[in-house]
N, CA, C and O of each residue as an XYZ file, in Angstrom:
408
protein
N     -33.509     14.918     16.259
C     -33.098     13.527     16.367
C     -33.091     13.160     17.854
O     -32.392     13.800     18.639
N     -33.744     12.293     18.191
C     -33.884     11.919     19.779
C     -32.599     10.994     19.878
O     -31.953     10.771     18.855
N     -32.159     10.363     21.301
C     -31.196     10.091     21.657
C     -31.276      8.452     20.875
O     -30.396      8.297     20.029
N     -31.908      7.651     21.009
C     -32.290      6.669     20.313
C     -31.846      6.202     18.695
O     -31.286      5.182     18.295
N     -32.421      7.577     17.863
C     -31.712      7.523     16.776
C     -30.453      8.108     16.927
O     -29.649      7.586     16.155
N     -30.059      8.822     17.489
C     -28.585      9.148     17.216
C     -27.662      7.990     17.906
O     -26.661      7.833     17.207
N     -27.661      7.241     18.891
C     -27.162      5.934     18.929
C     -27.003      5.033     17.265
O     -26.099      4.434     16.683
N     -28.369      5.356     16.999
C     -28.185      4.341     16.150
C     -27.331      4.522     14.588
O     -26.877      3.820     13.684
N     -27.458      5.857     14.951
C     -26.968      6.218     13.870
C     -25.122      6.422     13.463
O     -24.411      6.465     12.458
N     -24.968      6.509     15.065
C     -23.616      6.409     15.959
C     -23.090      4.967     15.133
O     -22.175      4.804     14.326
N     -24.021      4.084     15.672
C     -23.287      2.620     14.980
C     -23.256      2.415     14.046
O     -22.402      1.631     13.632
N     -24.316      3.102     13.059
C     -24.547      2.373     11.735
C     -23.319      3.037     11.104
O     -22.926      2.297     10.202
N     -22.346      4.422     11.235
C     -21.650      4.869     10.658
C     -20.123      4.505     11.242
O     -19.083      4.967     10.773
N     -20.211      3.638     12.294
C     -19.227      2.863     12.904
C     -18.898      1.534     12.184
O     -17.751      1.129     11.991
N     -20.202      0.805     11.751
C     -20.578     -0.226     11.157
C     -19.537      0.240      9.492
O     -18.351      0.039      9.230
N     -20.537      0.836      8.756
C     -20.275      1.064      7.732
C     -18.585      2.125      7.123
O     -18.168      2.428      6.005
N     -18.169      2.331      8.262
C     -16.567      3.442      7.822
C     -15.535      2.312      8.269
O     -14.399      2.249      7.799
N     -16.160      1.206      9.459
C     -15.099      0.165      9.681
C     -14.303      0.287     10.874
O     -13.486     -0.538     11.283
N     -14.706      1.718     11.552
C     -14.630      1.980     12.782
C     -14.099      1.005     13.694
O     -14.857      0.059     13.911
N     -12.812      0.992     14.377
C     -12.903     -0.795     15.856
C     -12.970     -1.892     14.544
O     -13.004     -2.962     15.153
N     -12.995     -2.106     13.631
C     -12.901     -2.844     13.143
C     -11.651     -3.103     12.091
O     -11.365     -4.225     11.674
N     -11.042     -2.051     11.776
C     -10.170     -2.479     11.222
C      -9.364     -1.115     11.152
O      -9.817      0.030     11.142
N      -8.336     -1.451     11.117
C      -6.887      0.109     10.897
C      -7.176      1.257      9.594
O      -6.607      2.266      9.179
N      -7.880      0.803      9.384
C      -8.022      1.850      8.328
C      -9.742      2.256      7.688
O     -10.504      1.345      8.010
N     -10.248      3.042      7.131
C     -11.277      2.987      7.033
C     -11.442      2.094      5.608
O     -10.772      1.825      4.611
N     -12.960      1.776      6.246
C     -13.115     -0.141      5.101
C     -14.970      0.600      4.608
O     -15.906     -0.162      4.848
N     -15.213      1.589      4.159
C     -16.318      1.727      4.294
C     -16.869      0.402      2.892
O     -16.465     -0.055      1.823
N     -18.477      0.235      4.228
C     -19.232     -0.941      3.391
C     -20.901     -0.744      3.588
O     -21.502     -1.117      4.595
N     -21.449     -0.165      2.570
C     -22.641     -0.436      2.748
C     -23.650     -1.024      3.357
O     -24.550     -0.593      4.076
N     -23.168     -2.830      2.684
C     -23.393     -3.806      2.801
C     -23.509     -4.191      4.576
O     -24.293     -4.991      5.086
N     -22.629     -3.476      5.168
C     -22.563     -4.230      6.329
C     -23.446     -3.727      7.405
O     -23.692     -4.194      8.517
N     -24.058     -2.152      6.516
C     -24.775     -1.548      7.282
C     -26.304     -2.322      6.765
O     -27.163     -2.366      7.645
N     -26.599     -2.801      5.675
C     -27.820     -3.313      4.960
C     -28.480     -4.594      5.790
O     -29.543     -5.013      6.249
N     -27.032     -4.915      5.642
C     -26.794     -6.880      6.879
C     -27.459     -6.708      8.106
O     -28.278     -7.530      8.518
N     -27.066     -5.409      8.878
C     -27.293     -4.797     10.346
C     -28.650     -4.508     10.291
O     -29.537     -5.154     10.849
N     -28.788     -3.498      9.587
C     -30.333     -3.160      9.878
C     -31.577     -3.540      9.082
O     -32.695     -3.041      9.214
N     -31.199     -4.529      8.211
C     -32.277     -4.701      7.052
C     -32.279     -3.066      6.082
O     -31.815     -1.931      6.188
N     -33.217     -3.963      5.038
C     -33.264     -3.154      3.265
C     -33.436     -1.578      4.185
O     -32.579     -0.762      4.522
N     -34.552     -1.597      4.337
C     -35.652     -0.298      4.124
C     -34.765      0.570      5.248
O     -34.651      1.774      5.019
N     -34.131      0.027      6.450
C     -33.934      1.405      7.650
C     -32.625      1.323      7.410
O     -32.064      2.326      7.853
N     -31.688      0.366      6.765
C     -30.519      0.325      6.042
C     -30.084      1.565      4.832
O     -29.081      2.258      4.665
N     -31.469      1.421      4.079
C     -31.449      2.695      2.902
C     -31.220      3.886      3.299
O     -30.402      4.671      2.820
N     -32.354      4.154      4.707
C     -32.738      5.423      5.348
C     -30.895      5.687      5.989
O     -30.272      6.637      5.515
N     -30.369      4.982      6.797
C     -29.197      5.521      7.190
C     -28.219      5.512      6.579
O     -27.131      5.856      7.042
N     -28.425      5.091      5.342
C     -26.884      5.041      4.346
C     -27.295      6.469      4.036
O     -26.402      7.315      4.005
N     -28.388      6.782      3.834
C     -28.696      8.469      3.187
C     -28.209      9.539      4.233
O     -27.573     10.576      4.045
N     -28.550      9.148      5.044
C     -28.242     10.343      6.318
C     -26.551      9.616      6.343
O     -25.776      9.847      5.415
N     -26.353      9.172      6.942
C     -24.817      8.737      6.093
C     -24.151      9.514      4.728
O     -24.105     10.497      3.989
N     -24.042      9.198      4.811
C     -23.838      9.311      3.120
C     -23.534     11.508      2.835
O     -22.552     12.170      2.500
N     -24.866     11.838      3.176
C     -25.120     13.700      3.755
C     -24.115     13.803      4.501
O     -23.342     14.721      4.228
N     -23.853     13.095      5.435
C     -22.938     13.967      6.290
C     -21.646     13.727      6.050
O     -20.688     14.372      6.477
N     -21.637     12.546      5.182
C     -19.871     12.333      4.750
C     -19.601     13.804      3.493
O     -18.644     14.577      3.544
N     -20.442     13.835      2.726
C     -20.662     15.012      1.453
C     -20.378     16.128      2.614
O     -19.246     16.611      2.575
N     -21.318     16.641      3.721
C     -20.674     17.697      4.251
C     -19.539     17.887      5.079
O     -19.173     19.036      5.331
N     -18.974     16.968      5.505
C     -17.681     16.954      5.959
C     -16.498     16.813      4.967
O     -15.328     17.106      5.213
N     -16.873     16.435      4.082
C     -15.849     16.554      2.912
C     -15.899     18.045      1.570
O     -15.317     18.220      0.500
N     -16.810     18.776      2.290
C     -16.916     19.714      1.385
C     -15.446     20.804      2.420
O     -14.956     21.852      1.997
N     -15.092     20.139      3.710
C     -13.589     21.309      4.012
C     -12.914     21.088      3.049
O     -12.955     20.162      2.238
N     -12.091     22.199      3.151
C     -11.145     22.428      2.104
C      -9.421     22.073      2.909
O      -8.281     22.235      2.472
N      -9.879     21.609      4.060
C      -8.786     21.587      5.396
C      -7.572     20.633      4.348
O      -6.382     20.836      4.588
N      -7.868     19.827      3.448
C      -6.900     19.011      3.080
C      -5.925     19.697      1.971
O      -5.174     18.960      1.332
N      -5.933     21.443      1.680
C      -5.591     22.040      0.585
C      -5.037     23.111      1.563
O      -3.924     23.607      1.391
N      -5.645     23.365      2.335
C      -4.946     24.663      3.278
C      -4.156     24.139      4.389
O      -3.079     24.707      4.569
N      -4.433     23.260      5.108
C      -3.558     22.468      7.053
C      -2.634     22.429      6.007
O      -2.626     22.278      4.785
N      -1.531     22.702      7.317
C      -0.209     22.566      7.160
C       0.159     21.016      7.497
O       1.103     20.549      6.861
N      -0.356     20.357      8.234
C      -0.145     18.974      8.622
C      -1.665     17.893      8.392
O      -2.766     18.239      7.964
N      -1.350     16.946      8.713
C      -2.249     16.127      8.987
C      -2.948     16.569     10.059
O      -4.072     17.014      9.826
N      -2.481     16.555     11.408
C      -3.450     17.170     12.582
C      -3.932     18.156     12.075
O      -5.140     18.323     11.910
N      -3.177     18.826     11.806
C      -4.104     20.242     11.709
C      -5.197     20.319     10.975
O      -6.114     21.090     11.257
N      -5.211     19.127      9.448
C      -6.102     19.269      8.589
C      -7.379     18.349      9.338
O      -8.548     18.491      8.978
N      -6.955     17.367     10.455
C      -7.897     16.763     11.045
C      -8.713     17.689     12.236
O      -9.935     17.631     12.095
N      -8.310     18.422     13.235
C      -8.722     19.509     13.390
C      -9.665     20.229     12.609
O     -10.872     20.031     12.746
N      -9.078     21.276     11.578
C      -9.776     22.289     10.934
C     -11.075     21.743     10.393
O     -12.128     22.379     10.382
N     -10.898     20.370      9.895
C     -12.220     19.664      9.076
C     -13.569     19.500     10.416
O     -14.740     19.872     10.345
N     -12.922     18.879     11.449
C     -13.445     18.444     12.364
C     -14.130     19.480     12.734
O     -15.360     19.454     12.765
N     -13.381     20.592     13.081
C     -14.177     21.752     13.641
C     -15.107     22.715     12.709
O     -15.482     23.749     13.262
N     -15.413     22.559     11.726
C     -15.944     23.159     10.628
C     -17.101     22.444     10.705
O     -18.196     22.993     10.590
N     -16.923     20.848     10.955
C     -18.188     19.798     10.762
C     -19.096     19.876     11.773
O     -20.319     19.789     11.667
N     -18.376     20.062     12.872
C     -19.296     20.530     14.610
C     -19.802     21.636     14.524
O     -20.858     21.899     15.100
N     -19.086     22.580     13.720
C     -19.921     23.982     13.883
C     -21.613     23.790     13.000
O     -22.715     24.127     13.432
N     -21.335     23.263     11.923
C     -22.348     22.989     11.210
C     -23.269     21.741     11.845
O     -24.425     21.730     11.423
N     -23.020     20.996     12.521
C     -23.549     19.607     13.013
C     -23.397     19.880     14.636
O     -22.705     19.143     15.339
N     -24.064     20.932     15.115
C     -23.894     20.864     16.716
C     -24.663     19.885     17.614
O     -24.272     19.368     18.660
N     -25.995     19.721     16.904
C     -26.721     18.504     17.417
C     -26.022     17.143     17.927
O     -26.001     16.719     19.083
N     -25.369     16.479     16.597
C     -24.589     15.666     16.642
C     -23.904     14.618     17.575
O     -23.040     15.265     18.167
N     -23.854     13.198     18.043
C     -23.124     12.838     18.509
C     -21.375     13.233     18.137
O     -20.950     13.250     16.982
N     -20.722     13.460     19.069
C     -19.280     13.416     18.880
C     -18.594     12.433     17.968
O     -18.001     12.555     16.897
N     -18.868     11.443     18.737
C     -18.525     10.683     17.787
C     -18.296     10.275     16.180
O     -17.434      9.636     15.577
N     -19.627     11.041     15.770
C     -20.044     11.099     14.114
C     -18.728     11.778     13.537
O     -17.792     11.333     12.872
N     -19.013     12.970     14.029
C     -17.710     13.572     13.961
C     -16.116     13.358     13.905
O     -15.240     13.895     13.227
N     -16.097     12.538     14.711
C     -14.652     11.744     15.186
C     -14.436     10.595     13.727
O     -13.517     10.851     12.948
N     -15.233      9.513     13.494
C     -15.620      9.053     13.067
C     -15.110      9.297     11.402
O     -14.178      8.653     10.922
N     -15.850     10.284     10.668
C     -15.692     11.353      9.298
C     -14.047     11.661      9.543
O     -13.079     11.349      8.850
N     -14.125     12.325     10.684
C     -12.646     12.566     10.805
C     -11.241     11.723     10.597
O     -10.141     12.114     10.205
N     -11.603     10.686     10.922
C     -10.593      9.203     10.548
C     -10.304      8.990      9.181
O      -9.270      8.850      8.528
N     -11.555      9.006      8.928
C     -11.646      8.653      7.155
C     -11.036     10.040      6.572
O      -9.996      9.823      5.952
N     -11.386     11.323      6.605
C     -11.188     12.117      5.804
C      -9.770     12.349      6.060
O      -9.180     12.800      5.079
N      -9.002     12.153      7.184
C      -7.626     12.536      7.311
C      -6.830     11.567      6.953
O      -5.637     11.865      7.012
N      -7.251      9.759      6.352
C      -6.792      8.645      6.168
C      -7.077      9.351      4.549
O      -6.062      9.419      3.856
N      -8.243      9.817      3.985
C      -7.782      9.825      2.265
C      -7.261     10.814      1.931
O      -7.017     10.936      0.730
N      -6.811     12.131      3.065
C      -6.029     12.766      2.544
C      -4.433     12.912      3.000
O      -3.612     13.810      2.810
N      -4.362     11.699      3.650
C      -2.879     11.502      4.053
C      -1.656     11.955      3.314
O      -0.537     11.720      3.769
């Protein structure tokens, strides 16, 4: 992934989890479809979409003793597997997954 797409891909999952946009995660398709049109809209809801499935395959929300910790353990499980990665992506998954397992 060159730097280009991972920007973009940075936003589109900023776009679509609700990221700066609102206190809680608001994920919306739609808003990613609006942003980039049908066809490169489809393409990043998919790559989207993969990496939310692998960040949610931790089990951090059954074993952490706390919230941090379960935000942590997930987080760091997702980087090990996703080293390429903007940070952010990461950060990102992390909001959401520690907001639905509050």
């Amino acid at each position: 992934m060159n730097n280009l797409q991972s920007q973009q891909l940075v936003e589109a999952i900023q776009i679509w989890s609700g990221r700066y946009m609102s206190p809680m995660p608001s994920r919306s398709e739609q808003r990613v479809l609006q942003k980039y049109g049908v066809e490169k809209g489809i393409q990043l809801m998919k790559e989207i979409k993969q990496l939310e499935d692998d960040f949610y395959a931790s089990d951090a929300h059954i074993t952490a003793a706390s919230l941090q910790e379960m935000h942590v353990q997930a987080l760091e499980a997702f980087r090990n597997k996703h080293t390429h990665l903007d940070v952010e992506i990461g950060n990102i998954l992390a909001w959401c997954y520690t907001y639905d397992y509050k």
